[in-house]
C-alpha positions in Angstrom: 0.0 0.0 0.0 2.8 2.5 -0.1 3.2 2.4 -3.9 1.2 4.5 -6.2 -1.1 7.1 -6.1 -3.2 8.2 -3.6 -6.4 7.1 -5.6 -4.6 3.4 -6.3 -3.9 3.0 -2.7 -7.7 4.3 -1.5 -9.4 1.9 -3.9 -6.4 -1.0 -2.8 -7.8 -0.8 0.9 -11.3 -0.9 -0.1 -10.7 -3.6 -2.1 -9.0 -5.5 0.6 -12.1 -4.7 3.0 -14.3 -6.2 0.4 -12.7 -9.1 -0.2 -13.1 -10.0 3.7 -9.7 -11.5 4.5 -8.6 -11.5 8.1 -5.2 -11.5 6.8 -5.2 -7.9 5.9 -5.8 -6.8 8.7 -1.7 -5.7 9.9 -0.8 -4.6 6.6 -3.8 -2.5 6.3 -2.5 -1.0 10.2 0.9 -0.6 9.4 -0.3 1.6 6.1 -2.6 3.6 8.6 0.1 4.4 10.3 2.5 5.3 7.5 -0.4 6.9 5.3 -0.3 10.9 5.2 -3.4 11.1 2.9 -6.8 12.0 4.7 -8.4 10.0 1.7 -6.1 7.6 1.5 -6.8 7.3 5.4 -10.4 7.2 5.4 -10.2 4.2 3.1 -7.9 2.0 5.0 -9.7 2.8 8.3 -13.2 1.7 6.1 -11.5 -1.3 5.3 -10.0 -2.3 8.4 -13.8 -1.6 10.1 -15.1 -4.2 8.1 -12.2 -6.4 8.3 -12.5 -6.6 12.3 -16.8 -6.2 11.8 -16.5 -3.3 13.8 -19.4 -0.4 14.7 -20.1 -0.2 10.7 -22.7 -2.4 10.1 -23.1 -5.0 7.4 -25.7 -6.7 5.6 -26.7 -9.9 7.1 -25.9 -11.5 3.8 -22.8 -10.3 3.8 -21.7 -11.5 7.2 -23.5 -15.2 6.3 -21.0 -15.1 3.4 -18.2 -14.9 5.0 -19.4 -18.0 7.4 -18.4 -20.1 4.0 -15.0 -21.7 3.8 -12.8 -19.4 1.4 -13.5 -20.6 -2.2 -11.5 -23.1 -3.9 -11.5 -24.3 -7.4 -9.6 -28.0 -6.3 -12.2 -30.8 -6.2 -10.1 -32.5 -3.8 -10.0 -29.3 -1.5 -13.5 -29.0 -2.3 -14.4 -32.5 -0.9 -12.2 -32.7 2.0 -13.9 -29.3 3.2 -17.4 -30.2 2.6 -16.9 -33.4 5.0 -15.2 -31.0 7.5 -18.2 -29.1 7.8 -19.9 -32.2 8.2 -18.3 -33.0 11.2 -18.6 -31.5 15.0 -15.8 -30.8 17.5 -14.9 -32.5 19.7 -17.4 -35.0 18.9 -15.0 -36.2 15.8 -12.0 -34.4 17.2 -10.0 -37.2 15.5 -11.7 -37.2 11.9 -11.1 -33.7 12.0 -7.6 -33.7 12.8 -6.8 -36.1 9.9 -8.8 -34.2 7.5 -7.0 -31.3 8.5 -3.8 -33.0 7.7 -4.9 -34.4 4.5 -5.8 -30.6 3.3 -2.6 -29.5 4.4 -1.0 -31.8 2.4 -3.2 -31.5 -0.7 -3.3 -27.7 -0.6 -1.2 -25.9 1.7 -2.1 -22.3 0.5 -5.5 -23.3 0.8 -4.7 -24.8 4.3 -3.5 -21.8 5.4 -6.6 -19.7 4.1 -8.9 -22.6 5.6 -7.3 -22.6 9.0 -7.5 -18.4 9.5 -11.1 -18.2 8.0 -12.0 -21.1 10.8 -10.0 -19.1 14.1 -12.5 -16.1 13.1 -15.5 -17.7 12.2 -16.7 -17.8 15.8 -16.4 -13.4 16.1 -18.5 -13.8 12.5 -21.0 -15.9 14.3 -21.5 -13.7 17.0 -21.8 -10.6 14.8 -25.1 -11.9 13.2 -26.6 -11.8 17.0 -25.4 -8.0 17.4 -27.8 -5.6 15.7 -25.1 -2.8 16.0 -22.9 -5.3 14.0 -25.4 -6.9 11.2 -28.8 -5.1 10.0 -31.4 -7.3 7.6 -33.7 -5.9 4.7 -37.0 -5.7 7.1 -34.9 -2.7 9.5 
C-alpha cells in the first residue's frame, strides 16, 4: 500500500475490506500508520472496520457469506472441506484432525486460508446476533 497514487492505494484498501480476508488486517495497520493522505486514510480505516466487523454495520448477507470456507476451485479441497463441515468438535476431534492433515497436504495455501477463516468464524457468528454489527432488509 505504499506504492502508487493516492487514488490506487484508497481503492487498494477498499478492495481488501471487500474481499473480507482477516489477513489484511496488519498490513492495512501498518499503512494507517504510514499513510499521510486524509483520503487515503479514510479508506484503509473503512477497510479495516469491516475487516475486524467493527461499529459499521453489514448486511446480514454479507456476514452469512463470510461464514463459508474461502472458495476453492480444487475438487479434492472442495471434498475434504465439505466433509469438515460435516463433522462437529470435539465429537470427531480425531476425523477432523486427519482431514486437516490431508488438506494441508493437498493444498497448503488453501490450508492456510482454511485454518484463519475457521480461528474467526466464531467473532462472525456472534456478529449476526449484534444488531449494531449486522442489519437485515425488514430494518
Amino acid at each position: 500500500m505504499e506504492a502508487g497514487s493516492p487514488e490506487v492505494r484508497s481503492w487498494s484498501a477498499w478492495a481488501l475490506g471487500e474481499i473480507g480476508l482477516f489477513e489484511g488486517v496488519n498490513p492495512l495497520a501498518r499503512a494507517l500508520e504510514a499513510e499521510r493522505n486524509p483520503t487515503v486514510r479514510r479508506a484503509i480505516g473503512g477497510a479495516l472496520k469491516k475487516l475486524r466487523l467493527e461499529p459499521t454495520r453489514d448486511h446480514v448477507s454479507t456476514v452469512i457469506r463470510r461464514l463459508r470456507p474461502p472458495p476453492t476451485g480444487n475438487e479434492r479441497t472442495q471434498l475434504i472441506v465439505q466433509n469438515l463441515a460435516s463433522l462437529e468438535w470435539p465429537l470427531e476431534k480425531e476425523a477432523i484432525v486427519e482431514l486437516r492433515k490431508r488438506l494441508q497436504q493437498t493444498d497448503p495455501d488453501y490450508f492456510r486460508a482454511y485454518m484463519q477463516w475457521l480461528r474467526r468464524k466464531p467473532s462472525i457468528e456472534s456478529a449476526l446476533l449484534d444488531r449494531k454489527k449486522v442489519y437485515s432488509d425488514f430494518e
